[in-house]
TIVO-88206 format. One record per residue: residue number from 1; x, y, z of N, C-alpha, C in turn; residue in three letters. Coordinates in steps of 0.2 Angstrom, whole numbers, m for minus. Layout:
BEGIN
{NUM,{X,Y,Z},{X,Y,Z},{X,Y,Z},Ala}
...
This chain:
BEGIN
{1,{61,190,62},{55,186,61},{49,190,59},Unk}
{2,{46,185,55},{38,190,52},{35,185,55},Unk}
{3,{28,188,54},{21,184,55},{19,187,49},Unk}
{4,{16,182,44},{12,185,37},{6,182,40},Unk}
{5,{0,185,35},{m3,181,31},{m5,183,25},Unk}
{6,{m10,178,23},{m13,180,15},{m17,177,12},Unk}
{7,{m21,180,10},{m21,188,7},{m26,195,10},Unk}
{8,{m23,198,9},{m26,203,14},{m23,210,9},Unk}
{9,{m31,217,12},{m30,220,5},{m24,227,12},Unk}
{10,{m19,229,7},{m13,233,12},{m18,241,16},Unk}
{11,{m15,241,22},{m16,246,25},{m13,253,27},Unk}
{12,{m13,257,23},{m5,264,26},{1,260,25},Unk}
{13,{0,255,19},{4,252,16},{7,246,17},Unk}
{14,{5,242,23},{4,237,24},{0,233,25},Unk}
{15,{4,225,24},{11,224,23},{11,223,17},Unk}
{16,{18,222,17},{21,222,9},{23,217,9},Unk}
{17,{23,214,2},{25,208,1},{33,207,m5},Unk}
{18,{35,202,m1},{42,199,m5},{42,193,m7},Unk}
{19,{43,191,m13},{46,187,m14},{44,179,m10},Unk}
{20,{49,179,m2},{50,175,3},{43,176,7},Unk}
{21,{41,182,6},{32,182,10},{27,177,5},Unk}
{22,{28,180,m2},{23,177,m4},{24,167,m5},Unk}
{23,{31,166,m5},{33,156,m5},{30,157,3},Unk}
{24,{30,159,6},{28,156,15},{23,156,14},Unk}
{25,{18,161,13},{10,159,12},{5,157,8},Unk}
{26,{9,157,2},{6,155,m4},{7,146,m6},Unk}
{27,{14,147,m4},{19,141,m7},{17,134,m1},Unk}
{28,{20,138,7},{21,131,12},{13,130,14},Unk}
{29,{10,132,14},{3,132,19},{0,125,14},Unk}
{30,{1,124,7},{m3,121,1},{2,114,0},Unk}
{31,{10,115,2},{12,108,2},{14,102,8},Unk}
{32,{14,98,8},{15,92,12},{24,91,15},Unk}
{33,{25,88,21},{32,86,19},{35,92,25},Unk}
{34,{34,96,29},{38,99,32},{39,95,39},Unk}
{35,{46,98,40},{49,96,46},{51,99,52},Unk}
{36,{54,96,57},{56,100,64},{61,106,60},Unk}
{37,{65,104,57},{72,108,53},{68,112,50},Unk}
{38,{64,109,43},{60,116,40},{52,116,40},Unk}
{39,{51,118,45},{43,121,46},{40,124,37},Unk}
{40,{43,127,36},{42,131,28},{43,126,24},Unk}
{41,{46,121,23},{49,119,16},{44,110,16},Unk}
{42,{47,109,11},{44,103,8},{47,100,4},Unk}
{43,{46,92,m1},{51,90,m3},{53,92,m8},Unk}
{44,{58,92,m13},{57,94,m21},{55,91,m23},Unk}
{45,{55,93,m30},{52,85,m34},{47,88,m40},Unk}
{46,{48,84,m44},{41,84,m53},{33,83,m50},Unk}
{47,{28,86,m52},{24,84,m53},{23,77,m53},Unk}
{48,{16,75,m49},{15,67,m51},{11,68,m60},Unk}
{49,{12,62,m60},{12,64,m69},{17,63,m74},Unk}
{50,{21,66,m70},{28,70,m75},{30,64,m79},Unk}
{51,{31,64,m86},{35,57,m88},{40,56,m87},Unk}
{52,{43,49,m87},{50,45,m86},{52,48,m92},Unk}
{53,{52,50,m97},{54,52,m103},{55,57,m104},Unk}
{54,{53,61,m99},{53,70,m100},{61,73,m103},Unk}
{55,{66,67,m101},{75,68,m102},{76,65,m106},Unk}
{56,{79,64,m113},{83,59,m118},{89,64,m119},Unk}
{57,{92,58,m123},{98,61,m124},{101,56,m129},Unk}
{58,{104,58,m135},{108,55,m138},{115,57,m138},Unk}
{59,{121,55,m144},{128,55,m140},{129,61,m142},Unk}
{60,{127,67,m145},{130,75,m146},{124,79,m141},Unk}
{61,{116,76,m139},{112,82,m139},{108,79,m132},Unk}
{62,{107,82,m127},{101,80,m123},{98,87,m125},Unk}
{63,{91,85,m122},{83,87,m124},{80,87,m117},Unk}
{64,{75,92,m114},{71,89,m109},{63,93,m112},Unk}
{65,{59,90,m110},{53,94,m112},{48,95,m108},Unk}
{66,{45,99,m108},{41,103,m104},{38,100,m97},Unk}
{67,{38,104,m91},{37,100,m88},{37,103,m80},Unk}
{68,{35,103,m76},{34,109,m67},{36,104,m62},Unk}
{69,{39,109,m57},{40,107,m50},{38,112,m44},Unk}
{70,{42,107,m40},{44,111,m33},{53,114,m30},Unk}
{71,{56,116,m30},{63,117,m25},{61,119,m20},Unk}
{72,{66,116,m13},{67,120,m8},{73,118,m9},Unk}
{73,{77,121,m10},{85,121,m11},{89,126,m8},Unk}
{74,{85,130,m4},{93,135,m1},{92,133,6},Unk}
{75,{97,136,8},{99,134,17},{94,137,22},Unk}
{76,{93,142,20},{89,145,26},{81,142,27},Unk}
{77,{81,141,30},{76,136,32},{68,138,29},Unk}
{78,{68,145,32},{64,149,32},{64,154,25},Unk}
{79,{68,151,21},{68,153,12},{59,152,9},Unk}
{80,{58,148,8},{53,144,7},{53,139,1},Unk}
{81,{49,136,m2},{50,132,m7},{47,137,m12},Unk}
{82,{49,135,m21},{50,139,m26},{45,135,m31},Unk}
{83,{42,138,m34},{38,134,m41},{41,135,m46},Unk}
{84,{42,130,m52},{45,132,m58},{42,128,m64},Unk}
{85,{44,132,m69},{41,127,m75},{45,129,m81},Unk}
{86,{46,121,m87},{50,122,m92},{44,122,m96},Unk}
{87,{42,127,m101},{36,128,m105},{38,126,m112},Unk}
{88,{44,125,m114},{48,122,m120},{50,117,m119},Unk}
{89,{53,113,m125},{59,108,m124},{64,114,m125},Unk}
{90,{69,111,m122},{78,115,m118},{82,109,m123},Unk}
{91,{86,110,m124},{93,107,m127},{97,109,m126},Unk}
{92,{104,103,m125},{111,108,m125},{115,102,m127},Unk}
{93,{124,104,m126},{126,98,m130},{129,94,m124},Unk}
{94,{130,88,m127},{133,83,m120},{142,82,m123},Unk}
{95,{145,81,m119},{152,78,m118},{155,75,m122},Unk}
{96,{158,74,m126},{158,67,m131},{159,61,m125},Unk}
{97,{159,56,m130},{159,47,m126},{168,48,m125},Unk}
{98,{169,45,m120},{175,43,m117},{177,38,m123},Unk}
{99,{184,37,m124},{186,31,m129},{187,25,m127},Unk}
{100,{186,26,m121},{189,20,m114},{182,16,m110},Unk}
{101,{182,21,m109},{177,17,m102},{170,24,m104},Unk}
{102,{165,22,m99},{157,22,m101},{159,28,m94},Unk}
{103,{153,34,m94},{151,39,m89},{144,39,m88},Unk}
{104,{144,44,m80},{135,45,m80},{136,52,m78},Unk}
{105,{133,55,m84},{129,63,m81},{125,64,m79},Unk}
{106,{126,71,m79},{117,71,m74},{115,79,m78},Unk}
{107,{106,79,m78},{102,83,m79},{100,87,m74},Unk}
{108,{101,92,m74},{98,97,m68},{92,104,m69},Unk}
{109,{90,106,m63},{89,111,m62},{90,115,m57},Unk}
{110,{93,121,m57},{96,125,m53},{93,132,m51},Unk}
{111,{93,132,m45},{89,140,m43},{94,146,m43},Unk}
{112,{93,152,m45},{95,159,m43},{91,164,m43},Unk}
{113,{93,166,m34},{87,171,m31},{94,176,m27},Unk}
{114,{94,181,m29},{101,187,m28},{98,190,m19},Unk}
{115,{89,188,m20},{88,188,m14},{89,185,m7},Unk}
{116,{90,179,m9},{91,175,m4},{98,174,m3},Unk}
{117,{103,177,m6},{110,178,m7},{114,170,m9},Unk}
{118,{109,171,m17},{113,165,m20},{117,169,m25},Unk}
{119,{119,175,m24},{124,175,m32},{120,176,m37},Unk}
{120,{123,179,m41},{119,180,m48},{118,189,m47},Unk}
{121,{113,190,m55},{111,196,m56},{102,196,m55},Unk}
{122,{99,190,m59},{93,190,m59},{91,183,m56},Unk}
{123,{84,183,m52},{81,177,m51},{80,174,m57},Unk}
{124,{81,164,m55},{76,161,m62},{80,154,m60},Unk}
{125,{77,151,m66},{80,145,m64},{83,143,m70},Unk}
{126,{88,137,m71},{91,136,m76},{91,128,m77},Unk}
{127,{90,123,m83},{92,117,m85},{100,119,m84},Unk}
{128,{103,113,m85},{109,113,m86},{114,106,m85},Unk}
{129,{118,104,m86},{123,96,m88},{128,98,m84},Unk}
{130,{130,92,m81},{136,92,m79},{141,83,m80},Unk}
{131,{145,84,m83},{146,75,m86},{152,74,m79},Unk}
{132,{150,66,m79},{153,63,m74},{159,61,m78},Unk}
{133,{164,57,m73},{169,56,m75},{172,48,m78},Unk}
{134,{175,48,m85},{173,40,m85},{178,35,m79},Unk}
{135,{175,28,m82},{177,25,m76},{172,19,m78},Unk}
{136,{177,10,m78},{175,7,m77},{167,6,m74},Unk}
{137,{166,7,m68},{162,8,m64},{161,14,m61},Unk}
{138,{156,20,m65},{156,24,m64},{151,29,m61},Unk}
{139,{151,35,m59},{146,34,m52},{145,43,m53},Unk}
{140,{137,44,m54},{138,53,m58},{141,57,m51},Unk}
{141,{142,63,m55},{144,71,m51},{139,72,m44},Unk}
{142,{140,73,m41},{138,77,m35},{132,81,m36},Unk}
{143,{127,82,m36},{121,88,m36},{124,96,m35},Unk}
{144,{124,100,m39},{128,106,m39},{123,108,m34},Unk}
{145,{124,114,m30},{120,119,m28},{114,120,m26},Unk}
{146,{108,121,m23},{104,125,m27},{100,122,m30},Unk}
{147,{101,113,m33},{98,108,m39},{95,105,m36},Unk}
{148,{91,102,m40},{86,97,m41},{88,91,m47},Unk}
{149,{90,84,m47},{94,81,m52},{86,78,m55},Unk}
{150,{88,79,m61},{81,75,m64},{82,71,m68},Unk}
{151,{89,69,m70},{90,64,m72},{99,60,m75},Unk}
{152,{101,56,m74},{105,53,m75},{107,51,m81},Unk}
{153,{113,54,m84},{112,50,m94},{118,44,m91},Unk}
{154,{118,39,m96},{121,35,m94},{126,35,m103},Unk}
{155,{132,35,m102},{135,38,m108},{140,32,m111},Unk}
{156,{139,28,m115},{145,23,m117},{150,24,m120},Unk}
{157,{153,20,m118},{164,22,m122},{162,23,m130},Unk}
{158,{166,26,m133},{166,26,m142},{164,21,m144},Unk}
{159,{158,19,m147},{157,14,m150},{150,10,m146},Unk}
{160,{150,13,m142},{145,9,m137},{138,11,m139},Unk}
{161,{135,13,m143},{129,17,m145},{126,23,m140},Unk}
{162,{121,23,m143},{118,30,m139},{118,30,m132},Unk}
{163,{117,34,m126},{116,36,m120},{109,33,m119},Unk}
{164,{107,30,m112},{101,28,m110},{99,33,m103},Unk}
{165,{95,35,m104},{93,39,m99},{89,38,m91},Unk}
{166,{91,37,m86},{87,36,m78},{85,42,m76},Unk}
{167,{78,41,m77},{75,46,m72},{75,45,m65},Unk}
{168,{78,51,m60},{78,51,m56},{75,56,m50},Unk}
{169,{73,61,m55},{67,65,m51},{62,63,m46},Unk}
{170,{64,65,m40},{59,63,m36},{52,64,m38},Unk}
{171,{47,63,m34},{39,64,m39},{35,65,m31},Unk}
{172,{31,73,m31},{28,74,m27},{23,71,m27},Unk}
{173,{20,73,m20},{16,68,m16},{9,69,m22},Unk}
{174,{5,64,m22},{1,66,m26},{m7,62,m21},Unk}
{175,{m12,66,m22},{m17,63,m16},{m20,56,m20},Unk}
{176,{m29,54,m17},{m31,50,m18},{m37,53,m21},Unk}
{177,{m41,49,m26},{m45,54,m30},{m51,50,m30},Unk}
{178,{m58,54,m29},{m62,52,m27},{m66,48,m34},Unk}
{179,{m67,43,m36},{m74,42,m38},{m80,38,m38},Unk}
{180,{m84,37,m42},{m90,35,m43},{m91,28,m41},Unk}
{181,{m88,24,m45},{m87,18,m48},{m81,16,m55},Unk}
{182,{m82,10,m55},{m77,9,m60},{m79,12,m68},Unk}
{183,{m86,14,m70},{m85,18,m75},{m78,26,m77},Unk}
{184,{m82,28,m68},{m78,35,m69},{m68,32,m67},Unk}
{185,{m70,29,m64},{m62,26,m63},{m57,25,m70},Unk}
{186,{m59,20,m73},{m58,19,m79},{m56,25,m82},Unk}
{187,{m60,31,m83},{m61,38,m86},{m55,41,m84},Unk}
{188,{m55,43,m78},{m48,45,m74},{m43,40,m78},Unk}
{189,{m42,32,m75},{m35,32,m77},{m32,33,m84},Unk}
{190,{m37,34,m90},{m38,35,m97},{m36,42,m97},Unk}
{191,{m38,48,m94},{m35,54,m94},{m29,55,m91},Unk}
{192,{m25,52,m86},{m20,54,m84},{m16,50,m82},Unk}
{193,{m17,43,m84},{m13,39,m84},{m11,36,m76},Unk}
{194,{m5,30,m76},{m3,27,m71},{4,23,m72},Unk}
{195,{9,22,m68},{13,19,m70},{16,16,m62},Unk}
{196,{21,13,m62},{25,13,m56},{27,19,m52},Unk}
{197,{29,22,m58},{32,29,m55},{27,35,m51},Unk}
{198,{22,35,m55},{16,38,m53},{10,32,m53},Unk}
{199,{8,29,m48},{4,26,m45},{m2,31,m44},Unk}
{200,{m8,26,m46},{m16,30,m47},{m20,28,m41},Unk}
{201,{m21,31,m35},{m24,30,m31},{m31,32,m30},Unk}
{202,{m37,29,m30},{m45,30,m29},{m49,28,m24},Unk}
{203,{m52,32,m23},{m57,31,m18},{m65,30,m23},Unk}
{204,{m68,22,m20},{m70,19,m25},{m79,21,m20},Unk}
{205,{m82,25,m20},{m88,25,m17},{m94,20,m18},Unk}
{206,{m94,15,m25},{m99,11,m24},{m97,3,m22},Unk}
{207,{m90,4,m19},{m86,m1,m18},{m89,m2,m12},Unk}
{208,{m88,m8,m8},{m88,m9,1},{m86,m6,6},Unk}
{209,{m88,m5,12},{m85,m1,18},{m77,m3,17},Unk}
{210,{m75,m8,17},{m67,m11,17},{m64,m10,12},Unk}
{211,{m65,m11,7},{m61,m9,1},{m63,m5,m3},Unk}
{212,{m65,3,m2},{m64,9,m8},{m59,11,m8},Unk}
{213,{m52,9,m6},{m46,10,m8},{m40,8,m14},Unk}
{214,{m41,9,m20},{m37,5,m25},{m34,9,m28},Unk}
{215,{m27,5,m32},{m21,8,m33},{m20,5,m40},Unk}
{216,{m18,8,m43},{m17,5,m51},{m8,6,m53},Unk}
{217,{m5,4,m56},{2,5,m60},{2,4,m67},Unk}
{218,{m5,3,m69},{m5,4,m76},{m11,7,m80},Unk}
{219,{m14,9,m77},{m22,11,m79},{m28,5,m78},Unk}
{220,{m25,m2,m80},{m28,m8,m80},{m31,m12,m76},Unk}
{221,{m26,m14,m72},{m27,m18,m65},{m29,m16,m58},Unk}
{222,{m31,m17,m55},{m31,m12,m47},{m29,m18,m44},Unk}
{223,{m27,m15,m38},{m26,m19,m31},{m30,m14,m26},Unk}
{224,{m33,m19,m21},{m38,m17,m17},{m33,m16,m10},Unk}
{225,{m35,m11,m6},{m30,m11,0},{m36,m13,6},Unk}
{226,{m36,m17,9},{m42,m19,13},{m41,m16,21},Unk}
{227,{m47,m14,22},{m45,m12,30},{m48,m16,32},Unk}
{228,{m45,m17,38},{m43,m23,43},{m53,m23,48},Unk}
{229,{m58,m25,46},{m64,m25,51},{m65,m27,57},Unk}
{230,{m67,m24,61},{m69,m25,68},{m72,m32,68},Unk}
{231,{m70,m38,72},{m73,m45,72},{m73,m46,81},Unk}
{232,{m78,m48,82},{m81,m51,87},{m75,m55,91},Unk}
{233,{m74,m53,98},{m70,m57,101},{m72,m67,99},Unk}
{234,{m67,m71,98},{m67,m76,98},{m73,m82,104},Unk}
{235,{m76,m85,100},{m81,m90,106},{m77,m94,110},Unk}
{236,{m76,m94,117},{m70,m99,121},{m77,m104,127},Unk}
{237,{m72,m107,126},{m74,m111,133},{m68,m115,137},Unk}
{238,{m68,m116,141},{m64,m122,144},{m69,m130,146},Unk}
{239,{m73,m128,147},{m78,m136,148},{m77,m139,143},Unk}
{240,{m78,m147,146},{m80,m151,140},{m86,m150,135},Unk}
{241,{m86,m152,129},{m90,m150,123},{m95,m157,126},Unk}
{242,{m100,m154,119},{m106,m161,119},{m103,m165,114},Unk}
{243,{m105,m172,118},{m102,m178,117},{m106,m182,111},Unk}
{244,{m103,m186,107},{m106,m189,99},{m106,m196,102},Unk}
{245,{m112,m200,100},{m111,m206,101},{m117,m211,96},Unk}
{246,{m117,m215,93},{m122,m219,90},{m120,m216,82},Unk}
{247,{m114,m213,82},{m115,m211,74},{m117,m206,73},Unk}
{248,{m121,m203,78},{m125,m197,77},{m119,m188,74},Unk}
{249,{m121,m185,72},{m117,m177,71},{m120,m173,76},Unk}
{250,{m114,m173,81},{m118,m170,86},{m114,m160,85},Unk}
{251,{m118,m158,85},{m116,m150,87},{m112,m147,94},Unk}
{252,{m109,m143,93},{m104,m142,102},{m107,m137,104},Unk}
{253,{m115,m137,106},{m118,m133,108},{m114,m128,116},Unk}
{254,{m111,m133,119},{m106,m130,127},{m102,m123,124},Unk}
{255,{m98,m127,118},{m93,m119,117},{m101,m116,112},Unk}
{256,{m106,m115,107},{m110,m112,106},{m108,m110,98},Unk}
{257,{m111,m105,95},{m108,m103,88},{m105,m97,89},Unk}
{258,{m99,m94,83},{m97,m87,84},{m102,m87,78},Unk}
{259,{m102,m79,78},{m107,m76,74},{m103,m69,72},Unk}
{260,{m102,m66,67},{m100,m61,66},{m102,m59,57},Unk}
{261,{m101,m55,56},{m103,m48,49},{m97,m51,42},Unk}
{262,{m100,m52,39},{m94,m53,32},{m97,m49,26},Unk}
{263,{m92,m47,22},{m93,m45,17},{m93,m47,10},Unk}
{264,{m98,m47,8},{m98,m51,1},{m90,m50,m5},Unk}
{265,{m87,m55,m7},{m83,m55,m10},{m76,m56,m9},Unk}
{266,{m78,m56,m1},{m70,m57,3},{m70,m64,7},Unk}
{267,{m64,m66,7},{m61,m72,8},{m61,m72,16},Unk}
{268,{m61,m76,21},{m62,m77,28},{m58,m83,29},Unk}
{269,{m54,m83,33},{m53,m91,38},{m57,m90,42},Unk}
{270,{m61,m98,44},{m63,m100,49},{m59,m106,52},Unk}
{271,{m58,m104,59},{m57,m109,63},{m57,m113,70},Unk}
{272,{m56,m117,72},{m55,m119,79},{m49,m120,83},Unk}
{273,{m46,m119,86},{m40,m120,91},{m41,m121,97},Unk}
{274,{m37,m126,99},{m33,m129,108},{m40,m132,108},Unk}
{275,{m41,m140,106},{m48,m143,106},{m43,m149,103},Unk}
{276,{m45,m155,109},{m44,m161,110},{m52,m167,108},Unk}
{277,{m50,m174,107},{m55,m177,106},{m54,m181,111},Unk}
{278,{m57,m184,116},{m56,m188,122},{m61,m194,117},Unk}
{279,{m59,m199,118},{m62,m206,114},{m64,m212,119},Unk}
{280,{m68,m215,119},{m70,m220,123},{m68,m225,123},Unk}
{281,{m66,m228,116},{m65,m235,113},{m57,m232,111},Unk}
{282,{m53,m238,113},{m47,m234,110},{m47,m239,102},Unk}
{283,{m45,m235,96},{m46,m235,90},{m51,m234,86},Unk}
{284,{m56,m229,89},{m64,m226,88},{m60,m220,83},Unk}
{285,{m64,m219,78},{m62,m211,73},{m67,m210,72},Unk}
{286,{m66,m203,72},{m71,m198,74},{m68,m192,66},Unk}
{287,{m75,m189,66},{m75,m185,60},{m75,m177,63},Unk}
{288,{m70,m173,64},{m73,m167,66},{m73,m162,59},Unk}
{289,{m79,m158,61},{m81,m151,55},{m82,m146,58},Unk}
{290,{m81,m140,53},{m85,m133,56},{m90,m132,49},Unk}
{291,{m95,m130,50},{m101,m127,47},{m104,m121,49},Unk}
{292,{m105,m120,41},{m109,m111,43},{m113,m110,39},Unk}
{293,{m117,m103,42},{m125,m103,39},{m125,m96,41},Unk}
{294,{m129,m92,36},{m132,m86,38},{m136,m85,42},Unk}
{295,{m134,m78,46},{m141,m76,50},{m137,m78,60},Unk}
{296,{m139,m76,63},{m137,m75,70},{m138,m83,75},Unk}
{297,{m142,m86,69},{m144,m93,73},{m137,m98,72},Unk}
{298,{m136,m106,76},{m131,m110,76},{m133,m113,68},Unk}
{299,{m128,m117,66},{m131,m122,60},{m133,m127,63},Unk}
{300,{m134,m128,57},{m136,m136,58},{m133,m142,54},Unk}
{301,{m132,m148,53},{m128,m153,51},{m128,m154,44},Unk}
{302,{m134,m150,42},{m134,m150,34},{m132,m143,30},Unk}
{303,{m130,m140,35},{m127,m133,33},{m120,m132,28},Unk}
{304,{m116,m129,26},{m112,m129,22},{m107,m130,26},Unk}
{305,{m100,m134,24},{m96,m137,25},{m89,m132,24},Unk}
{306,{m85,m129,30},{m81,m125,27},{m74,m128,28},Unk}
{307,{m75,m134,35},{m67,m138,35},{m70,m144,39},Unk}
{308,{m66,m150,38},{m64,m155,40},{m60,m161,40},Unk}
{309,{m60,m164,43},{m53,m168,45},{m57,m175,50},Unk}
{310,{m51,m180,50},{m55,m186,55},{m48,m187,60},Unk}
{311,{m51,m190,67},{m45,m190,70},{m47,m199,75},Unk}
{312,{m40,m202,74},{m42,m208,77},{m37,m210,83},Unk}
{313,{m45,m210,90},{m41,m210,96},{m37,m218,99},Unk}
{314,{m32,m218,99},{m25,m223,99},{m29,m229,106},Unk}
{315,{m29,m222,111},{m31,m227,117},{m38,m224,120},Unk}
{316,{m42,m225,125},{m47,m225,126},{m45,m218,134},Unk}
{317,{m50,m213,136},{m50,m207,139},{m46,m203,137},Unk}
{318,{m41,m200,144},{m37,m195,142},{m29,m196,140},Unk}
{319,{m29,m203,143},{m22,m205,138},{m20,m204,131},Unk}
{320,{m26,m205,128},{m29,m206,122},{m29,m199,117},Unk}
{321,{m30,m195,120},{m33,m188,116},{m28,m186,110},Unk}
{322,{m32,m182,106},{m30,m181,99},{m32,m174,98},Unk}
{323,{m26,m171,96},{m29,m165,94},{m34,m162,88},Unk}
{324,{m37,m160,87},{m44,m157,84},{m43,m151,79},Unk}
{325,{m38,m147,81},{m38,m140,79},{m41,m140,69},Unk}
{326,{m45,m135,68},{m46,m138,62},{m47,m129,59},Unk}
{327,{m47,m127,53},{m50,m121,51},{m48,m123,42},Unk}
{328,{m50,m116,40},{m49,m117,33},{m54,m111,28},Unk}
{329,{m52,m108,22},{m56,m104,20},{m63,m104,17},Unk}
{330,{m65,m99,18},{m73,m96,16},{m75,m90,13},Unk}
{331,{m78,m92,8},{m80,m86,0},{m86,m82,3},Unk}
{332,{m88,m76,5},{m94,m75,8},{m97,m70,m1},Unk}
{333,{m102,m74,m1},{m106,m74,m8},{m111,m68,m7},Unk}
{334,{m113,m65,0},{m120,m60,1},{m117,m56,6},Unk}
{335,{m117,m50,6},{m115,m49,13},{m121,m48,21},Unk}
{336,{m117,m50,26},{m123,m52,31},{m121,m54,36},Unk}
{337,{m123,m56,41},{m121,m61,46},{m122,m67,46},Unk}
{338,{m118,m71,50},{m116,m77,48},{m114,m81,53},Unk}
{339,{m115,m87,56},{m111,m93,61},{m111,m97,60},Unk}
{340,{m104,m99,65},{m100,m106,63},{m102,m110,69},Unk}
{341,{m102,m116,69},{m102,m120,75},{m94,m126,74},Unk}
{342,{m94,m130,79},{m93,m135,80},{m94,m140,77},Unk}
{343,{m93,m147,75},{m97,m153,75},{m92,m160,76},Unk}
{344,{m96,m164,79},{m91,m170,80},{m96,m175,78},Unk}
{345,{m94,m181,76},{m96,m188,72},{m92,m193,74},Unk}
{346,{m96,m198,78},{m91,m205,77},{m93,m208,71},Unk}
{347,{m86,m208,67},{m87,m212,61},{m85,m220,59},Unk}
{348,{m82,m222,64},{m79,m229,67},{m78,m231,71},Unk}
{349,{m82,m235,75},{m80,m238,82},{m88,m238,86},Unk}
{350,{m86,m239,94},{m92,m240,99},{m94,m236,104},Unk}
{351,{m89,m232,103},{m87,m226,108},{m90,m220,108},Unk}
{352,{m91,m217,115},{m92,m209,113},{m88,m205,112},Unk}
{353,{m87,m199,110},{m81,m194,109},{m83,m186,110},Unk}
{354,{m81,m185,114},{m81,m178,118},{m76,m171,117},Unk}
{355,{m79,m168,115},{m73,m162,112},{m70,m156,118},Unk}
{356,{m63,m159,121},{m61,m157,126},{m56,m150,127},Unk}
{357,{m54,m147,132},{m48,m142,130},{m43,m143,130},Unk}
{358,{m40,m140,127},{m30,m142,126},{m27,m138,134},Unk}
{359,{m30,m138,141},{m22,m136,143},{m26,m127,144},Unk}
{360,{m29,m127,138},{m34,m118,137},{m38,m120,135},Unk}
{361,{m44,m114,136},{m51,m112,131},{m50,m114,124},Unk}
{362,{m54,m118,122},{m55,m120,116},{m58,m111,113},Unk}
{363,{m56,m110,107},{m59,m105,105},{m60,m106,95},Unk}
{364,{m66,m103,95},{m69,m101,89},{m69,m99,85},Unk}
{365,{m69,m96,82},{m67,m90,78},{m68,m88,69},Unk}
{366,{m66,m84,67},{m65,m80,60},{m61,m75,59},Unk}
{367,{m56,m72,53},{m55,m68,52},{m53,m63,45},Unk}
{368,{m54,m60,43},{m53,m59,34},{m46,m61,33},Unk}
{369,{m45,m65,26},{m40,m64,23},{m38,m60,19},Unk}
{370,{m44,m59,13},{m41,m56,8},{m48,m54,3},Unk}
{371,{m48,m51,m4},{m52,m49,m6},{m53,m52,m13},Unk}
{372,{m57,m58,m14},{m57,m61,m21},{m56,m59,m25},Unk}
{373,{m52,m60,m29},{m52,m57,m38},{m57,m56,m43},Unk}
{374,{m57,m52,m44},{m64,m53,m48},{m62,m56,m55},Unk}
């Protein structure tokens, strides 16, 4: 067992460095992905970036082109992980086609370190083929040694045209990149691209507290990942609400308004639940709404309309009661504070109508859905 560090300038000749010292302190400290098994190591894998097409292959010749990674591929746990790079296109010839049935080869790279007791004479690393076997339904070769599979030729019988190639190169982790706004965004995804495979992740600074998180698969479009906002507990009561009668729209000053923070551009449910209508007159219908307004005060009856429904009481008290529960979405146009109320309307009949609890607290509420499309 060693303790390294590095870099440090040596002393009466210490320490020295090998090979194994320098991937432990140069290599692990810089990558992600270590485990209980290897503290030192990390996953393999191509750069993010790397194209899906870095491997072709027609029926005499595969090709790979230029192109860097990562290996941790030997056993010893405390080996470390290895950098590599193909600085050329590599060639070499492929297997002829089966006469029968279709194969799948594989593309690799393979490590040799004499130091770490892989065999061989020199360290390095090699491309290299191995064709699988044909077969109806055929299934590639095993991962030799020491490899990293980067990709899959798919080989058809005599006659079946050219080889189609699957990348299968895993693809290191790649971070979240800071910018400006959607000028610089744009900029970035125009210099390095975006795909499935390599997904472009930003950090959007003149975006909203919720959403500077966006994620591209093609340079073009984003999706917004929203975090979830701290909302005020829900407004409850159990008591009867204020009672509507003469036609009038009365307010449910008893349960009171919720009031909470929204953000311009995002989508909101508001709504009510476990709230019954007690009816005076049995076959009186009543108009229930929620309404909202900005700013910390209750609305008022001329305020904006975000749901409502009419509910008509059968028989007259508690025999009678109807359920009330009501919600529905809301576009927050400014960001700011905001509250919803209650309201209840007799809209037919002679009776009063009193908004009661289900059994529980009638409760109020809000909470984000989602983040408007632009």
């Amino acid at each position: 067992m060693s303790n390294r560090v590095w870099p440090v300038d040596a002393v009466s000749g210490a320490p020295e460095y090998s090979g194994r010292a320098l991937r432990q302190t140069q290599m692990a400290p810089l990558l992600p992905a270590a485990t209980t098994a290897r503290p030192l190591g990390t996953r393999s894998g191509v750069r993010p970036g790397t194209s899906p097409t870095t491997v072709t292959a027609t029926t005499t010749t595969w090709t790979c082109r230029p192109h860097a990674g990562i290996l941790d591929v030997l056993p010893a746990a405390e080996a470390g992980p290895y950098g590599y790079a193909i600085d050329a296109d590599a060639t070499g010839s492929m297997t002829p086609p089966n006469a029968t049935n279709p194969r799948r080869d594989i593309l690799f790279v393979q490590l040799t370190d004499p130091a770490e007791s892989t065999g061989g004479t020199a360290p390095g690393v090699v491309l290299d083929y191995a064709a699988g076997s044909p077969a109806a339904s055929p299934t590639a070769p095993a991962a030799p040694a020491r490899s990293l599979v980067l990709a899959e030729i798919n080989v058809p019988a005599v006659g079946g045209g050219n080889p189609t190639v699957t990348w299968v190169a895993p693809v290191l982790q790649s971070g979240i990149w800071p910018v400006r706004n959607v000028t610089e965004r744009a900029a970035l995804a125009s210099a390095i691209g975006a795909s499935t495979l390599n997904p472009l992740y930003v950090h959007r600074s003149d975006a909203d507290d919720i959403g500077r998180l966006e994620v591209s698969t093609n340079g073009t479009t984003w999706r917004t990942y929203t975090a979830t906002p701290s909302m005020p507990a829900p407004r409850t009561t159990a008591a009867n609400g204020s009672a509507t009668a003469s036609g009038n729209l009365i307010r449910d000053d008893v349960l009171g308004a919720f009031t909470f923070s929204a953000v311009e551009g995002y989508v909101y449910r508001v709504a009510i639940d476990n709230v019954l209508i007690n009816g005076g007159v049995a076959g009186d219908v009543y108009s229930v709404q929620l309404r909202i307004a900005p700013g910390a005060s209750a609305p008022g009856g001329s305020s904006p309309l975000v749901a409502a429904t009419q509910v008509t009481t059968p028989l007259a008290g508690s025999s009678g009661r109807q359920s009330a529960d009501l919600g529905g979405p809301w576009v927050c146009e400014n960001s700011g504070t905001y509250s919803v109320a209650f309201f209840l309307m007799r809209a037919l009949g002679t009776g009063p109508g009193t908004p009661v609890s289900a059994g529980m607290s009638r409760a109020l509420y809000a909470h984000l859905l989602y983040k408007k499309e632009d």
